[in-house]
PyMOL Python script that loads the backbone (N, CA, C, O; Angstrom):
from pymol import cmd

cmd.read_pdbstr("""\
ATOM      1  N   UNK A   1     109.603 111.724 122.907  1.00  0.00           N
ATOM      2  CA  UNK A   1     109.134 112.141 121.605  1.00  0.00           C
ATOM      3  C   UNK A   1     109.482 111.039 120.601  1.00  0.00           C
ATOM      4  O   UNK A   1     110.610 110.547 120.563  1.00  0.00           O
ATOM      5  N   UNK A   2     108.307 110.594 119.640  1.00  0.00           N
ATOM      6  CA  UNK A   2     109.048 109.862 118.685  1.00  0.00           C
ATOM      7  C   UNK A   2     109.125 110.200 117.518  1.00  0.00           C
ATOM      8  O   UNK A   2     108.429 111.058 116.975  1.00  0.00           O
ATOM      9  N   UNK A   3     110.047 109.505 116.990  1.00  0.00           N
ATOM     10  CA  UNK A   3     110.511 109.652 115.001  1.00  0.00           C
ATOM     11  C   UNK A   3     109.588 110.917 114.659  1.00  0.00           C
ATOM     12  O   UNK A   3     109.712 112.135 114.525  1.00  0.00           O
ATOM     13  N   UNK A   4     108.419 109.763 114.584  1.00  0.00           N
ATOM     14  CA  UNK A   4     107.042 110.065 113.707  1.00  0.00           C
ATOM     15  C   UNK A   4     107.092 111.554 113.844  1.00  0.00           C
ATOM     16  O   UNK A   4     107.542 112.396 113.067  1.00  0.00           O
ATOM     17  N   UNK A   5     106.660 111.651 114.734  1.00  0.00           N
ATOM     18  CA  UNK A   5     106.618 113.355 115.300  1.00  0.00           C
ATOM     19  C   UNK A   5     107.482 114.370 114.675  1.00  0.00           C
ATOM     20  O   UNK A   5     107.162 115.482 114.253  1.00  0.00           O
ATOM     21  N   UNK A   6     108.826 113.696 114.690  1.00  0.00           N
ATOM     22  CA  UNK A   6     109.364 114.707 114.471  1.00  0.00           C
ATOM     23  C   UNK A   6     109.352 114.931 112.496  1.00  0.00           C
ATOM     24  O   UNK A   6     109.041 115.944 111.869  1.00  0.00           O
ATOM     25  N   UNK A   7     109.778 113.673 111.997  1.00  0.00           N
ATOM     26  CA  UNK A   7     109.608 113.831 110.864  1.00  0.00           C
ATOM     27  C   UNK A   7     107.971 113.821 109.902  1.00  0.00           C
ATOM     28  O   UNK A   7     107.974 113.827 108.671  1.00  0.00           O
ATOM     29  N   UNK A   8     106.946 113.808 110.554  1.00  0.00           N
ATOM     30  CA  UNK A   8     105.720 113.764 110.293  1.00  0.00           C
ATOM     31  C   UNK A   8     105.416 112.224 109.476  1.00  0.00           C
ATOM     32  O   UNK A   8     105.944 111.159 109.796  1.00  0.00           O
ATOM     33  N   UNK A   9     104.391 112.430 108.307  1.00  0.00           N
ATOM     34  CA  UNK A   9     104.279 111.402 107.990  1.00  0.00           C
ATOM     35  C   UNK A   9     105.289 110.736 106.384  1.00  0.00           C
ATOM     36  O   UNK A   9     105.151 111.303 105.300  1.00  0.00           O
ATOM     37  N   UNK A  10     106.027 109.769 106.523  1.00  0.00           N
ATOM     38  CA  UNK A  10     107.075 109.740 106.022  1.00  0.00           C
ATOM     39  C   UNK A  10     106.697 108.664 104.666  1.00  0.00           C
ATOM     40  O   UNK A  10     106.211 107.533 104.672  1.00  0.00           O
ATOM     41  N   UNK A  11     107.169 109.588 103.479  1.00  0.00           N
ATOM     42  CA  UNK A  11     106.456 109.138 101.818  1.00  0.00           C
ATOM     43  C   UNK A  11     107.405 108.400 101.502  1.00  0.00           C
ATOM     44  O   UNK A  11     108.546 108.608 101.917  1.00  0.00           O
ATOM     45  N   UNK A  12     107.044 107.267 100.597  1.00  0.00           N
ATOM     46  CA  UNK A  12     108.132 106.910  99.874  1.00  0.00           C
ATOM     47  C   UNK A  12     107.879 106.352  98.236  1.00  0.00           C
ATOM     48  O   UNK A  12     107.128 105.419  97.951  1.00  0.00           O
ATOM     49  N   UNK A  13     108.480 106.945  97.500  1.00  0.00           N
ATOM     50  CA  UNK A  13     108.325 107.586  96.175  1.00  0.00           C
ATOM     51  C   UNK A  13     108.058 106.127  95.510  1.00  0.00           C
ATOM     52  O   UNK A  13     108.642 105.065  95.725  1.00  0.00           O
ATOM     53  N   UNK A  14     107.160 106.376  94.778  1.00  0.00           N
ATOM     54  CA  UNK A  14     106.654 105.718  93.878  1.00  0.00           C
ATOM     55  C   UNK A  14     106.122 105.759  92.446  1.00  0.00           C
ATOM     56  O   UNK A  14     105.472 106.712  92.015  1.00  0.00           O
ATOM     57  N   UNK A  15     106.408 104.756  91.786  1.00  0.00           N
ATOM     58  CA  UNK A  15     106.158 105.244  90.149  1.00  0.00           C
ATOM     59  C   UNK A  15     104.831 105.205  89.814  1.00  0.00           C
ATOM     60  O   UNK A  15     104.116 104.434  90.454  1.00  0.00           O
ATOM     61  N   UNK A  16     104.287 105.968  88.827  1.00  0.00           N
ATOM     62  CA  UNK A  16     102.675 104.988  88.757  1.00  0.00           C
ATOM     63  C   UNK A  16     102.681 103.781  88.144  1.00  0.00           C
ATOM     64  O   UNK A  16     101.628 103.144  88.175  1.00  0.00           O
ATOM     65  N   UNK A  17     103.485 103.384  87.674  1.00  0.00           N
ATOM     66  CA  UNK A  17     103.257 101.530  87.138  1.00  0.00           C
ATOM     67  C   UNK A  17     103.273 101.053  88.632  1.00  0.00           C
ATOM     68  O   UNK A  17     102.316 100.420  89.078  1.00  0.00           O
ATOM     69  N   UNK A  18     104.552 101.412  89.534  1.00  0.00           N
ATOM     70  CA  UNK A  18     104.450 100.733  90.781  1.00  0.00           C
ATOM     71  C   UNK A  18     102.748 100.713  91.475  1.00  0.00           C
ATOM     72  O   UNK A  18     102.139  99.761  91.963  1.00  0.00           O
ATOM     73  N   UNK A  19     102.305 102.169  91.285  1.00  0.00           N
ATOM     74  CA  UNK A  19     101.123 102.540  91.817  1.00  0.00           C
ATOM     75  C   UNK A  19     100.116 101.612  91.728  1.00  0.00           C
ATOM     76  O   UNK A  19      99.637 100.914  92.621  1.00  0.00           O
ATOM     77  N   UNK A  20      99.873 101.666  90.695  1.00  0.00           N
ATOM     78  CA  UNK A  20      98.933 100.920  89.462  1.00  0.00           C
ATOM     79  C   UNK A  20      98.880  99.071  89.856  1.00  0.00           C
ATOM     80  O   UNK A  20      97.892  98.360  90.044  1.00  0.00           O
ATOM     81  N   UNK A  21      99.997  98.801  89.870  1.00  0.00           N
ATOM     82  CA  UNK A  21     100.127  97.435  90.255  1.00  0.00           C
ATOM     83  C   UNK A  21      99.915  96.857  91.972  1.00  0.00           C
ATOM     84  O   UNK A  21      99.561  95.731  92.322  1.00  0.00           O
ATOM     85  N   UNK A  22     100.354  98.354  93.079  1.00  0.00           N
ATOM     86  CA  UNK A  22      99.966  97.893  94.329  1.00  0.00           C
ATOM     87  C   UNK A  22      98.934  97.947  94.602  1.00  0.00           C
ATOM     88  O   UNK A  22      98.673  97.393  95.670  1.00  0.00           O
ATOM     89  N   UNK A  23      97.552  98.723  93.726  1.00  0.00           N
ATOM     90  CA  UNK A  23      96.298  98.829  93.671  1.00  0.00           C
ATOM     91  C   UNK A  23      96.176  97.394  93.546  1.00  0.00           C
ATOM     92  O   UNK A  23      95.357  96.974  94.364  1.00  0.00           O
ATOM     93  N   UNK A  24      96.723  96.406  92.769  1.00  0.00           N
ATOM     94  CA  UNK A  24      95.799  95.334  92.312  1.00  0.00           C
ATOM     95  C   UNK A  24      96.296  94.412  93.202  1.00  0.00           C
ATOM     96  O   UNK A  24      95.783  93.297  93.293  1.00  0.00           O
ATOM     97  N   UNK A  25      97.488  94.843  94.046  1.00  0.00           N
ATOM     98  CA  UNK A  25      97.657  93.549  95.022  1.00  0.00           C
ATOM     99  C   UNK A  25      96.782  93.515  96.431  1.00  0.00           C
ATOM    100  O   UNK A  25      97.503  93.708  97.410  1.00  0.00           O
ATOM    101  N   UNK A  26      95.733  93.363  96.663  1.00  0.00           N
ATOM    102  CA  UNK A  26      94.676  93.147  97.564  1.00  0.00           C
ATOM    103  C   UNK A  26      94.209  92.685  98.555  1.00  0.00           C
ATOM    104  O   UNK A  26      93.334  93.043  99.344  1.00  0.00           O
ATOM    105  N   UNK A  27      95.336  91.240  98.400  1.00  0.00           N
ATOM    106  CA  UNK A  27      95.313  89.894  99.092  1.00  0.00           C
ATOM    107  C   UNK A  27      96.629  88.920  98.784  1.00  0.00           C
ATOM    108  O   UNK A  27      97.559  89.215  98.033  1.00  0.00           O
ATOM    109  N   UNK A  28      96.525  88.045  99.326  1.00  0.00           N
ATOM    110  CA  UNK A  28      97.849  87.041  98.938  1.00  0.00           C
ATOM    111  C   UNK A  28      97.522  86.698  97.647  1.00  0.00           C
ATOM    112  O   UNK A  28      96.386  86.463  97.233  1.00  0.00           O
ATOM    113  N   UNK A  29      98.801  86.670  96.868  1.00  0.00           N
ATOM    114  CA  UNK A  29      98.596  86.114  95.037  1.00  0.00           C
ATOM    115  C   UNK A  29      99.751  85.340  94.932  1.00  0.00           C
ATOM    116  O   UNK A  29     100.682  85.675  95.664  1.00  0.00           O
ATOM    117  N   UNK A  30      99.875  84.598  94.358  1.00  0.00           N
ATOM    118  CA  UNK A  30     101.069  83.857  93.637  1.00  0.00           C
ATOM    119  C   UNK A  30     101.931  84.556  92.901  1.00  0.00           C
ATOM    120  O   UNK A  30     101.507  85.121  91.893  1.00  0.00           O
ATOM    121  N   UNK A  31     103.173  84.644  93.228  1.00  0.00           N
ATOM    122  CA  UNK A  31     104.059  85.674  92.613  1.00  0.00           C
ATOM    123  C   UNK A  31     103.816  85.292  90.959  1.00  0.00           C
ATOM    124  O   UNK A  31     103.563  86.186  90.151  1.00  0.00           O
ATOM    125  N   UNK A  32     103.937  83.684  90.510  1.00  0.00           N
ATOM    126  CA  UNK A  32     103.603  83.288  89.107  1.00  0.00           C
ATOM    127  C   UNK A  32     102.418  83.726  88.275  1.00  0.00           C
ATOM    128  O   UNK A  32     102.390  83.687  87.045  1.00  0.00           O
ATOM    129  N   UNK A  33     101.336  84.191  89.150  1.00  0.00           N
ATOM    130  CA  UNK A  33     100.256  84.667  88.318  1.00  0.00           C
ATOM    131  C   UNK A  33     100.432  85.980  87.802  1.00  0.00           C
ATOM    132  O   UNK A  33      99.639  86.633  87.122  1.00  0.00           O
ATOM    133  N   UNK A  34     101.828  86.360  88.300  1.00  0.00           N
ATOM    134  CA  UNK A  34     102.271  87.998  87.212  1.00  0.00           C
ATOM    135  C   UNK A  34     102.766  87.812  86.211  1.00  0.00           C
ATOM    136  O   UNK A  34     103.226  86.670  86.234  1.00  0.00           O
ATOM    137  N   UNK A  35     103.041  88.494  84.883  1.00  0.00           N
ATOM    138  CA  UNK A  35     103.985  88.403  84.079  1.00  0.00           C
ATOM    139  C   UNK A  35     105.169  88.822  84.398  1.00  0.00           C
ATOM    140  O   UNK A  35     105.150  89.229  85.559  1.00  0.00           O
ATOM    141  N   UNK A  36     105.955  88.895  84.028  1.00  0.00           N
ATOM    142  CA  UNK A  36     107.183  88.952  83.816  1.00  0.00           C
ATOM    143  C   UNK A  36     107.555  90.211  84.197  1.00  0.00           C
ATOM    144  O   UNK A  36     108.270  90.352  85.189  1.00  0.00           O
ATOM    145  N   UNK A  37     107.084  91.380  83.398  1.00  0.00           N
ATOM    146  CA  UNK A  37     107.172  93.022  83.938  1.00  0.00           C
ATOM    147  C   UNK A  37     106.638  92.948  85.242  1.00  0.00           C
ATOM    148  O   UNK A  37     107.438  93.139  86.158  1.00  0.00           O
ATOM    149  N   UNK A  38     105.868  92.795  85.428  1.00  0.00           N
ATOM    150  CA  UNK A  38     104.776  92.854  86.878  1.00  0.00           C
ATOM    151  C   UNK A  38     106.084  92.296  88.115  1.00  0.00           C
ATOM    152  O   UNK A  38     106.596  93.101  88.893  1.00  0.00           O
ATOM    153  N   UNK A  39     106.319  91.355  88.097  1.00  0.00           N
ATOM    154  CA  UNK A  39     106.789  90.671  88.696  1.00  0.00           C
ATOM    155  C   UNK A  39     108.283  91.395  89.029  1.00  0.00           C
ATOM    156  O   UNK A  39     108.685  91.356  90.192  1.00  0.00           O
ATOM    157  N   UNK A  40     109.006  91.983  88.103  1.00  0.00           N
ATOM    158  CA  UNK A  40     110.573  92.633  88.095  1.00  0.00           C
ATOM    159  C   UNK A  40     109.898  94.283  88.647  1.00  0.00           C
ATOM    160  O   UNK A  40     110.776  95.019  89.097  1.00  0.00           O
ATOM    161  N   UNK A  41     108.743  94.764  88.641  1.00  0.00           N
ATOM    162  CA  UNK A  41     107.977  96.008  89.541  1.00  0.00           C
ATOM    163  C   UNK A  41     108.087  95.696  90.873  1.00  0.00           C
ATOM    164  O   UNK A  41     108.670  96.335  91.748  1.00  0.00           O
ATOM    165  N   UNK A  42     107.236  94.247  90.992  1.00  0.00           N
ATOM    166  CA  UNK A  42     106.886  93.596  92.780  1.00  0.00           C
ATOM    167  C   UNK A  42     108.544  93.703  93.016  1.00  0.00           C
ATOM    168  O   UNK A  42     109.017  94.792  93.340  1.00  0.00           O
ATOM    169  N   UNK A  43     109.069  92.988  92.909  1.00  0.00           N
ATOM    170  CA  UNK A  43     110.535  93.069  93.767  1.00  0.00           C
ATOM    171  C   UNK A  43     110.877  94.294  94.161  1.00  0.00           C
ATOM    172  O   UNK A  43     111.169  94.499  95.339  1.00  0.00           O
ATOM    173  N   UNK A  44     110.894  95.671  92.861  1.00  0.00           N
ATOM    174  CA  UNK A  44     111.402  96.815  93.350  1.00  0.00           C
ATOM    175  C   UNK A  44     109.935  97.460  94.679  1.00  0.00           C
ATOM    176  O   UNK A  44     110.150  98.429  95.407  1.00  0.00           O
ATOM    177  N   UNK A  45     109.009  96.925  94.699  1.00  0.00           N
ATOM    178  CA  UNK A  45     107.882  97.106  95.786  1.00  0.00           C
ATOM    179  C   UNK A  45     108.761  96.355  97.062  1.00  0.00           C
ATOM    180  O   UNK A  45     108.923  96.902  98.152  1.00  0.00           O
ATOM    181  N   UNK A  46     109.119  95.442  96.827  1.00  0.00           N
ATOM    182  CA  UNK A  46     109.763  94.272  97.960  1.00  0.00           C
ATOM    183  C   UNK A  46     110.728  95.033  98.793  1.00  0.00           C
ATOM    184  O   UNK A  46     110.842  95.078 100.018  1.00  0.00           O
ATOM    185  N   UNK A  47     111.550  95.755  97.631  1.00  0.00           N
ATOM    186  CA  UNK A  47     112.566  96.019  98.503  1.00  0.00           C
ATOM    187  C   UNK A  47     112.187  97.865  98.745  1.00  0.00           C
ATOM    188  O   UNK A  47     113.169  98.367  99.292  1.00  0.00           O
ATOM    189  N   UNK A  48     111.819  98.217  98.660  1.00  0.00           N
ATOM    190  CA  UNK A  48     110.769  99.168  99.003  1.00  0.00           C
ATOM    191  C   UNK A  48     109.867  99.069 100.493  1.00  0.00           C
ATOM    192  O   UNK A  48     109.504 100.068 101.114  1.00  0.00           O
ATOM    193  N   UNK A  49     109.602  97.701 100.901  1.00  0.00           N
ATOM    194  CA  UNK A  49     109.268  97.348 101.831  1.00  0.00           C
ATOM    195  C   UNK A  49     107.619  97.907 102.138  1.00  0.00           C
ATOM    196  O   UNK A  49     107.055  98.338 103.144  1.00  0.00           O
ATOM    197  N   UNK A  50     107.169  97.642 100.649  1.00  0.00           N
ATOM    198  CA  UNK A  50     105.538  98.230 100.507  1.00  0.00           C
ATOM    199  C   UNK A  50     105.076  96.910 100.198  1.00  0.00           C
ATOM    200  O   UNK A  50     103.903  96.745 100.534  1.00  0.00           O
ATOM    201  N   UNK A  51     105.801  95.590  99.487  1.00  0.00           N
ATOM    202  CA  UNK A  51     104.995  94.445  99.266  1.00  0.00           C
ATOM    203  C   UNK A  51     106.015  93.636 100.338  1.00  0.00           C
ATOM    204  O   UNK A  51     107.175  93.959 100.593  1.00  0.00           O
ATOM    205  N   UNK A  52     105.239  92.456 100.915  1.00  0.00           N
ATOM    206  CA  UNK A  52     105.673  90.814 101.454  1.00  0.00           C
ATOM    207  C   UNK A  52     106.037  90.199 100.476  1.00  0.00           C
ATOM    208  O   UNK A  52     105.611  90.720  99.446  1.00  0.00           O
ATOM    209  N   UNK A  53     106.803  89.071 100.268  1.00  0.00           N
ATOM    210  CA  UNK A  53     107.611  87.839  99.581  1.00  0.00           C
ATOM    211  C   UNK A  53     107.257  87.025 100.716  1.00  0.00           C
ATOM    212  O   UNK A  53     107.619  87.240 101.872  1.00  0.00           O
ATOM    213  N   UNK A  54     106.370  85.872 100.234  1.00  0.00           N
ATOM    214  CA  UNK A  54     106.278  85.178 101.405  1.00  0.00           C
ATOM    215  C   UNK A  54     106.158  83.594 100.478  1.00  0.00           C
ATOM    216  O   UNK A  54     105.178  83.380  99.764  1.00  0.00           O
ATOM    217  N   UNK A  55     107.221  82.643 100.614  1.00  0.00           N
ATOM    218  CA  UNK A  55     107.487  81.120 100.598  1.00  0.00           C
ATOM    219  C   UNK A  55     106.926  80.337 101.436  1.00  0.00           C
ATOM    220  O   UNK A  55     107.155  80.259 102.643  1.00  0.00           O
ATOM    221  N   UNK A  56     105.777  79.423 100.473  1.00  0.00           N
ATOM    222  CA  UNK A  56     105.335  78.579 101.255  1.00  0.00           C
ATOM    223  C   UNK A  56     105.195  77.319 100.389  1.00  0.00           C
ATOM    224  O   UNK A  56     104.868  77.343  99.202  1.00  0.00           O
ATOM    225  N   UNK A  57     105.504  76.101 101.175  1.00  0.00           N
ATOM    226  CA  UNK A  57     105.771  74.907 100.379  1.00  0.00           C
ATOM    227  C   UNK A  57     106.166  74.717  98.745  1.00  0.00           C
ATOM    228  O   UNK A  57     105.754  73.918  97.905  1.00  0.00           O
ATOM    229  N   UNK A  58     107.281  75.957  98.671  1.00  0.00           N
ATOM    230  CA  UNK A  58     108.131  75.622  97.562  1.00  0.00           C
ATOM    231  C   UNK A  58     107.261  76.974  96.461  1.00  0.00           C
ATOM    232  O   UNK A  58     107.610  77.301  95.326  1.00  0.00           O
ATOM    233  N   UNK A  59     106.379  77.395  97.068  1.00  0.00           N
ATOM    234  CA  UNK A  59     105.570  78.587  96.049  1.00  0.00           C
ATOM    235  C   UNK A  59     105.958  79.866  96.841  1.00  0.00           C
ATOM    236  O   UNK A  59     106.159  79.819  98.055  1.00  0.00           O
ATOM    237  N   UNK A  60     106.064  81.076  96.074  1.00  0.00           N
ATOM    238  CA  UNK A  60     106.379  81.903  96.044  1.00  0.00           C
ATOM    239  C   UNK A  60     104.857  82.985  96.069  1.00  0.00           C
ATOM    240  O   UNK A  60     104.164  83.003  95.052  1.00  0.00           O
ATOM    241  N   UNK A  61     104.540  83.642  97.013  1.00  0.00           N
ATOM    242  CA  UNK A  61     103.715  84.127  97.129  1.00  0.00           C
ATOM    243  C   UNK A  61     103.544  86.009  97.888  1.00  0.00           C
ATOM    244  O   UNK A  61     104.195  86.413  98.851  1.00  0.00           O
ATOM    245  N   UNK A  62     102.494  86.841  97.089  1.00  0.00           N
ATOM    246  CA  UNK A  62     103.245  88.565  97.826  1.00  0.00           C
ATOM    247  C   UNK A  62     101.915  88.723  98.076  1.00  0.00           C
ATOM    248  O   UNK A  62     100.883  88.123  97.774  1.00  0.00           O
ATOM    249  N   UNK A  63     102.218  89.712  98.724  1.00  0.00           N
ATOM    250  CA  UNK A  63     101.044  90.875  99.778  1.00  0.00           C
ATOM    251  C   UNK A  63     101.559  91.994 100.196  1.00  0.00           C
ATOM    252  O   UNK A  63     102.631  92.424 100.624  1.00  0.00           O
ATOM    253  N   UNK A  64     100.185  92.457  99.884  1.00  0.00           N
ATOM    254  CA  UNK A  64     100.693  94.456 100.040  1.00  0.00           C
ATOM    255  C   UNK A  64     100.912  94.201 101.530  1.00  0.00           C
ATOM    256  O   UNK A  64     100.289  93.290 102.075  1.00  0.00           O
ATOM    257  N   UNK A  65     101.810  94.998 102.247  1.00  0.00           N
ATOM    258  CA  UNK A  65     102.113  95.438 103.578  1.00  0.00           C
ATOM    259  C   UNK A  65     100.806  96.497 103.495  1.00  0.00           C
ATOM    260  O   UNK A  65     100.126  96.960 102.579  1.00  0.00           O
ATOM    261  N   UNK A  66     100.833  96.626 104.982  1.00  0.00           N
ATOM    262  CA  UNK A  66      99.696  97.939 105.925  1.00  0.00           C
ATOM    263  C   UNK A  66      99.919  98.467 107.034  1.00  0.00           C
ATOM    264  O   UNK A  66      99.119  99.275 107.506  1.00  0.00           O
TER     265      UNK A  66
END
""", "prot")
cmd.dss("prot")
cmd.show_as("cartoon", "prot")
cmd.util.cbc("prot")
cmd.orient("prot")
């Protein structure tokens, strides 16, 4: 039997600014093309483990997980 099963399908709470903002992450973006608020949201998404942080040649770049 696994997890899943037993605990069904498993939510994890979200604000609607968070909401609102993982709507618009779509594709890979440059973490810099957020402002400032946006950006201190993505992290609490990050560690939430609903957005990627992904470093590449010195740029800082996110994506919604799926």
């Amino acid at each position: 039997m696994k997890i899943n099963d037993l605990i069904g399908e498993l939510k994890i709470a979200v604000t609607n600014e968070e909401d609102a903002l993982l709507e618009k992450v779509t594709s890979i973006h440059n973490l810099n093309s957020f402002t400032e608020r946006e950006q201190f949201i993505l992290n609490n998404l990050i560690r939430k483990s609903l957005v990627s942080k992904i470093n590449h040649k010195g740029n800082t770049f996110v994506t919604k997980n799926t």
